[in-house]
C-alpha positions in Angstrom: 4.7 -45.8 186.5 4.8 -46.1 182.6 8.2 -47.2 181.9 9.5 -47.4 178.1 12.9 -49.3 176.8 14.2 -47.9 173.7 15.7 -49.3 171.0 16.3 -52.8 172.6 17.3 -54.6 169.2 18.1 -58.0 170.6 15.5 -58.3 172.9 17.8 -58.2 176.2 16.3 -56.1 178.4 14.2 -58.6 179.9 16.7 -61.4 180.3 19.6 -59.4 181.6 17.6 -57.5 184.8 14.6 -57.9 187.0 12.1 -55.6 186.0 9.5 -56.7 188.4 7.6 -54.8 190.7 8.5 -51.1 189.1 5.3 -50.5 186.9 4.1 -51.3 183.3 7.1 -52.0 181.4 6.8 -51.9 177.6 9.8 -52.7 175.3 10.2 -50.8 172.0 12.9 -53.1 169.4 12.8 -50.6 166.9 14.4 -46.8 166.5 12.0 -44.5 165.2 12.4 -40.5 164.9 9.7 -37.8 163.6 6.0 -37.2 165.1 5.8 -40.7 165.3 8.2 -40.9 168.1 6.3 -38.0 170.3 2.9 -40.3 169.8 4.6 -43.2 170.7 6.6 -41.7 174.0 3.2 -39.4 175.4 2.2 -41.9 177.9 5.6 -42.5 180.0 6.7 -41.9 183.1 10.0 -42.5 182.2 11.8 -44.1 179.5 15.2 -45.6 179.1 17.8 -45.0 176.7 20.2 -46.5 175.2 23.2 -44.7 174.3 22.8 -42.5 171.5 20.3 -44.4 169.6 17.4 -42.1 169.9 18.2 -38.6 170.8 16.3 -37.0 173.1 16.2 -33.2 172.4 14.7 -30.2 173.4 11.8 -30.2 171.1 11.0 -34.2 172.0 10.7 -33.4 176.0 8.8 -30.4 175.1 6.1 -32.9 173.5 5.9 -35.5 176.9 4.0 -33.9 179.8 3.9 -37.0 181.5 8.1 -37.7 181.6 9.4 -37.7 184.9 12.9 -39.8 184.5 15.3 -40.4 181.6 17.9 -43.1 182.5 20.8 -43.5 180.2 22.7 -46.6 179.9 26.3 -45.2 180.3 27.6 -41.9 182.4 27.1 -39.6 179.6 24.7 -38.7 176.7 25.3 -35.8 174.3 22.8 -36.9 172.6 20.0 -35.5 175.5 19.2 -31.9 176.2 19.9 -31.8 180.0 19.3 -28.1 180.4 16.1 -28.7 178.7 15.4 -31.7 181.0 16.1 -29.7 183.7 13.6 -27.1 183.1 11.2 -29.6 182.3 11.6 -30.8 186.2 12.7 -34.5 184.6 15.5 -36.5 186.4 18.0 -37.9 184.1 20.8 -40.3 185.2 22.8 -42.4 183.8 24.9 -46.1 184.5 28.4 -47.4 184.2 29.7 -48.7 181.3 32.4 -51.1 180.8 35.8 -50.0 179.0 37.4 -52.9 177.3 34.8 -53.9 174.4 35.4 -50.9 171.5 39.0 -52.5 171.5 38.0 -56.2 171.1 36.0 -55.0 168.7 38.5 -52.4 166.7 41.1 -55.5 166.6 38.4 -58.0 165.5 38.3 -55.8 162.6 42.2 -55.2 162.1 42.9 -58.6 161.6 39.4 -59.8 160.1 40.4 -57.2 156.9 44.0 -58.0 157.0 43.5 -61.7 156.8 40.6 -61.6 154.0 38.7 -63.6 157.1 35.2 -62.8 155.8 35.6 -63.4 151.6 37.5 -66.4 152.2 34.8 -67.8 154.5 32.5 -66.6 152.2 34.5 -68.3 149.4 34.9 -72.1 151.3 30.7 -71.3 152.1 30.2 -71.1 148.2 32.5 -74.0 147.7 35.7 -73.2 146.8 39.1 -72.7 148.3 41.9 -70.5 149.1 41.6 -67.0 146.6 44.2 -64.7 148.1 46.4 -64.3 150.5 45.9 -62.3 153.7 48.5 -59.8 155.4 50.3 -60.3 158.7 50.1 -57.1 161.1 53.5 -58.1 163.0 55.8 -55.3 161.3 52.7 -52.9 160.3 52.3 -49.4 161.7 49.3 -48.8 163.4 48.6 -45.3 163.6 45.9 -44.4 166.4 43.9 -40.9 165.6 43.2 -40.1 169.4 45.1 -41.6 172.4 42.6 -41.6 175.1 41.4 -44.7 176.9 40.3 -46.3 174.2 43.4 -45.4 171.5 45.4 -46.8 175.0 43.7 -50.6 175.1 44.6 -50.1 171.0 48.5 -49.0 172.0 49.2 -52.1 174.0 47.0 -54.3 172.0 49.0 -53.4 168.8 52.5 -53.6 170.4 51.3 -56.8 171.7 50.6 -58.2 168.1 53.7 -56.8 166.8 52.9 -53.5 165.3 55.0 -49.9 165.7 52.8 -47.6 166.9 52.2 -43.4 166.0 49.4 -41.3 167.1 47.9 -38.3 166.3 45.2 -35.6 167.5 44.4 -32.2 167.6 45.8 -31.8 171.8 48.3 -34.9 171.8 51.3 -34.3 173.9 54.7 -35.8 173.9 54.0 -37.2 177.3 51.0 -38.8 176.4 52.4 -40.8 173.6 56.0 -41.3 176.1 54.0 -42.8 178.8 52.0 -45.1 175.9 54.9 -46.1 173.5 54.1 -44.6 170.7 55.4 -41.6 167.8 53.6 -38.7 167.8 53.0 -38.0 163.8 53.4 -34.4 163.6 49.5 -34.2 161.7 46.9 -36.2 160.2 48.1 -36.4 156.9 51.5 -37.6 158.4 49.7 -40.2 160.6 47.3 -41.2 157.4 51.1 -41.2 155.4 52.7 -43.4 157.5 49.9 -45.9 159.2 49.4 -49.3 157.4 46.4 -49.4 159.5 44.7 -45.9 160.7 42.1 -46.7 163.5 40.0 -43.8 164.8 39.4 -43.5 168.5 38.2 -39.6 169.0 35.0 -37.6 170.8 32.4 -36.5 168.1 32.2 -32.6 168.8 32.4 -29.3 166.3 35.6 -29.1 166.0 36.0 -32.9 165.0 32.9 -33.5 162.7 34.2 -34.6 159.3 38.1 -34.5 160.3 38.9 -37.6 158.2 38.2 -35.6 154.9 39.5 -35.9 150.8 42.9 -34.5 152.0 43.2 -37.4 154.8 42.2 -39.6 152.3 44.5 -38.6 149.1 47.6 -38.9 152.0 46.8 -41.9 153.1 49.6 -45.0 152.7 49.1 -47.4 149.9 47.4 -50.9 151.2 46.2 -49.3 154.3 43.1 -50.4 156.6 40.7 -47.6 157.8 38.6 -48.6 160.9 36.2 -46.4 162.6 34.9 -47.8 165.6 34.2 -44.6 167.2 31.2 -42.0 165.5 30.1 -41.9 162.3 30.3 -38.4 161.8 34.1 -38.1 162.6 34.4 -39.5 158.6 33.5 -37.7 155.4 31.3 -40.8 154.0 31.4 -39.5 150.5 35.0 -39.0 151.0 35.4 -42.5 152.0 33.7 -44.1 149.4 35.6 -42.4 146.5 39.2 -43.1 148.6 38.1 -46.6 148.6 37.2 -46.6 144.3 40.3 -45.0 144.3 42.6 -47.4 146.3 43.0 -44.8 149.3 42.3 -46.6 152.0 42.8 -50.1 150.3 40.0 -51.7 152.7 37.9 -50.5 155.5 36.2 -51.1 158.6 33.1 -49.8 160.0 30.8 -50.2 162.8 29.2 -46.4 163.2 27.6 -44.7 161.0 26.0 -41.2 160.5 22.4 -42.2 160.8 21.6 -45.7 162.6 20.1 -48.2 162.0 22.3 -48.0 158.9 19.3 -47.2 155.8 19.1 -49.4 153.2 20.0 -47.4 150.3 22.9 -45.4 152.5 25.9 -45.2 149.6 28.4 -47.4 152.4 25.9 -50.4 151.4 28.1 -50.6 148.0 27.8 -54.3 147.3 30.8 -54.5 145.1 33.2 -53.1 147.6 31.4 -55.0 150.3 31.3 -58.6 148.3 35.3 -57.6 147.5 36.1 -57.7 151.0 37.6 -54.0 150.9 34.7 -52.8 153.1 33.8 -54.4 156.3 30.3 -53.0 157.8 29.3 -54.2 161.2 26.1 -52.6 162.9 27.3 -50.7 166.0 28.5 -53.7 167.8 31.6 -52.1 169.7 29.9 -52.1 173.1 26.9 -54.8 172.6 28.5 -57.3 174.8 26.4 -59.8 177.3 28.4 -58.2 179.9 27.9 -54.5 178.8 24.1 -54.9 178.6 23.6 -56.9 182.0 25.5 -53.5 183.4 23.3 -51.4 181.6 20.2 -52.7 182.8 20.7 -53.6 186.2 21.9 -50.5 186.7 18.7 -48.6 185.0 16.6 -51.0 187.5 18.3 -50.0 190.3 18.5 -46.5 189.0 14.5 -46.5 189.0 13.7 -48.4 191.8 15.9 -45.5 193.7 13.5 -42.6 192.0 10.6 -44.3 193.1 12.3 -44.3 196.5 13.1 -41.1 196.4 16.9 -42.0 197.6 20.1 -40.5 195.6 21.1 -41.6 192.0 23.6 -40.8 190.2 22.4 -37.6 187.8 23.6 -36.7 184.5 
């Protein structure tokens, strides 16, 4: 079998899982999209995704004859068109995933912008000293939009550092917030009003595309940190980037964006709010943990090895 790895940026694959023994392996470090992509994916048998970083539509499998097997690293993939898989007669499965990294990462960035961390290592780097002072979260309100598992980890990790916790999102019930300590804000603009630190932690669908708009913006508290550690597209970016001239967020957080890799001239790559310390960009690096990956692959191995044994795995 022709097997492809897509859009293995650090090279892991290959040190995290056996590979031997299933076929010609070739690993692909880059993302690429267009006709370009079709060319490149003609040959394979099957070819292994990771995450959402190259979508595999309806008009992609229509272009691969040979495709037999899509694995997914994870249990679920919007980004794949499984009726359109299905028709095609191509397996696609997917792996576990681990639940506990967005979270590190989300609180990394909390206290990274609220303690200046990166300009004033960037200052003592460039040889100078002290040149503000940060802010403590103990006392702050950290307002969660979307209270699932990951806004949990965020509940317990705030109350944990201090903070009074509210939440907000579209379904949220009283018991939800009751068995999670926290408020329920009675919308977004009263969550965005009252939250010192507004952390995003909701499923990209129609209904949620572009929910943190101008008006979420304008109500936001003054001083607060905007992190999104959950899809780009859940965040107006032009909105964002006039908030932040404006003051509304005062700093922000990011580590998803609307089109990834990140471009070089996307607008978020603003250099003054960026050198400033107000905006934060990290590239998608809530769930690329040693530990995540090593999960991911093993379980795509086993996951093919299985196929080619004709024995259960688990579909998408």
């Amino acid at each position: 079998m022709k097997i492809a790895i897509l859009d293995d940026y650090a090279l892991a694959s290959q040190r995290l899982a056996d590979w031997s023994g299933l076929g010609d392996v070739t690993v692909f470090q880059d993302t690429i999209t267009g006709p370009n992509l079709a060319r490149r994916l003609h040959p394979f048998d099957v070819i292994c995704v990771m995450r959402e970083r190259t979508p595999v539509g309806a008009d992609l499998i229509a272009q691969l004859p040979n495709l037999r097997l899509i694995v997914t690293s994870g249990p679920r993939n919007a980004s794949i068109d499984l009726p359109a898989a299905r028709a095609a007669g191509i397996t696609v499965c997917g792996t576990q995933s681990r639940k506990t990294t967005t979270a590190e990462l989300t609180t990394l960035l909390m206290l990274a912008l609220n303690r200046r961390l990166i300009p004033e290592a960037a200052n003592l780097a460039a040889g100078g000293w002290q040149s503000g002072l940060g802010r403590d979260v103990a006392g702050l309100t950290l307002g969660l939009i979307g209270l699932g598992n990951i806004g949990a980890q965020m509940a317990v990790i705030g109350k944990a550092l201090g903070m009074d916790i509210i939440a907000w999102s579209p379904n949220l019930t009283d018991a939800r917030c009751t068995e999670l300590g926290a408020a329920r804000a009675e919308s977004l603009a009263d969550l965005m009003a009252r939250a010192d630190v507004a952390s995003v932690h909701m499923v990209l669908s129609d209904r949620s595309r572009g929910l943190l708009d101008a008006a979420a913006f304008a109500a936001a508290r003054q001083g607060q940190v905007f992190i999104n550690t959950s899809r780009g597209p859940l965040v107006d970016t032009d909105a964002l980037l006039a908030g932040l001239r404006a003051g509304k967020p005062a700093m922000a957080g990011l580590d998803v964006f609307n089109i990834e890799p990140l471009p070089l001239d996307d607008p978020l790559r603003d250099q003054d709010l960026i050198t400033s310390g107000r905006l934060l960009l990290t590239p998608h690096l809530g769930y690329t943990t040693d530990a995540t990956f090593r999960l991911f692959y093993n379980q795509t191995v086993e996951a093919i090895r299985a196929y080619q044994a004709g024995t259960p795995i688990r579909e998408l």
